[in-house]
Structures are given as C-alpha cells and as structure tokens.
N, C-alpha and C positions, 0 to 999 in steps of 0.2 A: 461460430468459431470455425476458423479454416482447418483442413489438417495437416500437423506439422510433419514436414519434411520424413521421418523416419521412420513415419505408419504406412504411408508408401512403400516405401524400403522393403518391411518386414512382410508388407502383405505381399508384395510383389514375390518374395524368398519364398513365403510360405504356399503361396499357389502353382512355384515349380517342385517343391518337394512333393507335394501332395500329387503331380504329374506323375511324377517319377517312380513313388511306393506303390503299391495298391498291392491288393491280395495274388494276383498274376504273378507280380516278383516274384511271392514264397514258393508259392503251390503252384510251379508250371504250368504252362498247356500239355494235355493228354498227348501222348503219341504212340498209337498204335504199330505193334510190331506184327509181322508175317502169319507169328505164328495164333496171333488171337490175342495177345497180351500187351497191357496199357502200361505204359512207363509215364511215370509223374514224376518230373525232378523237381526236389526242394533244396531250397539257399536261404540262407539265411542273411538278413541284411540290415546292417547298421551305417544309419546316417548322424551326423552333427551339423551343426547350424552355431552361427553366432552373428549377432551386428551392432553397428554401435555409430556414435555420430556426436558433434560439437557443434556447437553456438562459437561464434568469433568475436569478440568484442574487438570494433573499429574504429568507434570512434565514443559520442558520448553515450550510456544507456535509453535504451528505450523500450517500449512496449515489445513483446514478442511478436507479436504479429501486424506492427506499426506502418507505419510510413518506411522507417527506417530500421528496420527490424535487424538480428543480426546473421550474417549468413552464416550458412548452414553446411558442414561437413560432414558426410558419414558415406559406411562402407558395411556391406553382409557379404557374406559368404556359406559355403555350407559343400559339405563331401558325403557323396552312396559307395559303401561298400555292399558287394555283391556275389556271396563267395557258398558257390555248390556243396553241399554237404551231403545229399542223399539223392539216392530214388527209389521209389516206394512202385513195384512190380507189381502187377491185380493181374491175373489168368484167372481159368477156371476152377485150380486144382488149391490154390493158395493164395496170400498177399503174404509179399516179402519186403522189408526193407534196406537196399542194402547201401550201405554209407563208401563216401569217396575219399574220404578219409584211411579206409581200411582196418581199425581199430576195432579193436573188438570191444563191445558194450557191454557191460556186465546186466543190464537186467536181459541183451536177448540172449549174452552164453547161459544166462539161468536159466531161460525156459525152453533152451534147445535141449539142457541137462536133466531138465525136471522130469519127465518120465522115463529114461534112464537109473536117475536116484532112485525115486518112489520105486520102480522094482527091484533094484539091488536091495532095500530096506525091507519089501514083503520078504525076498529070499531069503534074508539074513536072521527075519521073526519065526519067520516055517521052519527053519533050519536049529532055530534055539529052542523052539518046543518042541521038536520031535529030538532033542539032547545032541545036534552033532555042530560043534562048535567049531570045525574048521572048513570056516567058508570062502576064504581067499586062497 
C-alpha cells in the first residue's frame, strides 16, 4: 500500500519542528564573563502544529489508491514561540537566578527571608524565657 498524501505532510512538519526545538533553545549556550562568571540564559518555548487535507470527489467513486483515485488537498502549518525568561549566573561565590521578567518569586523572596525569620524567632523565644516581652 502507497503512502497517502498527508503522512508526507505531517512527517515533513514534524521533522522541521523537531529542527527547531531541542534542549539549546531552553537552556542556552554558556557565556563567560570577564569577571570568571557563566551566564545561561533560559526561555521558555511553546510551539503548535496542526494539518489537515481532503479527498475531492470528481467524478465517479473509486479505489483510494486507483487508477483514478481522488485528488488530494491538504495543508499544515505550525508556530515557535521564543520568549527569555531568565538567567541563571554560576561564579565561585554563588549561583543566582535572576528573571527578565523582574517579578519577584515568592519561593526565592522566601529563602532570601528565611534566615532573617529564623533569627528574629530565636530572638523573640530568648527574649520570652528570660520574661521581657517587648521585643519590637
């Protein structure tokens, strides 16, 4: 059995997408700055795909893949978005991530705050067992 018109199509679709994604997109190439420290920029990327195709009846019915078989209409398409969101900084002293968006995250303003917290709470517990209750 031949293959019909629109496995073509899709495979053809699907072997440029597959060009286009790959883990590079997300996770950039490294790029070293002056001062020793590697910048990885990450994007996030979302594609769609669709395709579709018709048989034409022209005259009288026949086999699909006949003498006279009916022709054959169809059309794919498909769109990459591409859109920077971060980079994530590596030196020697830390790894940062810092968003291009500029919003702030709530789990990294928790863990900028959390040892912050945790000692205003020991101060607050030493401060209630030795009886002196005004600690603000």
């Amino acid at each position: 059995m031949s293959e019909h018109p629109i496995q073509g199509l899709m495979k053809t679709a699907m072997e440029n997408i597959k060009e286009m994604v790959d883990v590079n997109t997300i996770v950039g190439d490294p790029v070293e700055s002056p001062d020793g420290s590697v910048i990885l920029p990450i994007s996030r990327v979302g594609f769609g795909f669709a395709a579709g195709g018709s048989e034409f009846v022209v005259g009288k019915e026949s086999s699909l893949h006949g003498e006279n078989a009916h022709p054959f209409g169809g059309g794919s398409g498909g769109g990459v978005s591409i859109t920077p969101i971060a980079f994530l900084i590596v030196n020697g002293r830390e790894i940062r991530l810092v968003h291009v968006d500029q919003q702030t995250h709530l789990l990294e303003k928790l863990l900028e705050v959390a040892p912050q917290a945790y000692e205003k709470i020991q101060e607050l517990m030493a401060n209630k067992n030795r009886g002196n209750h005004n600690s603000f």
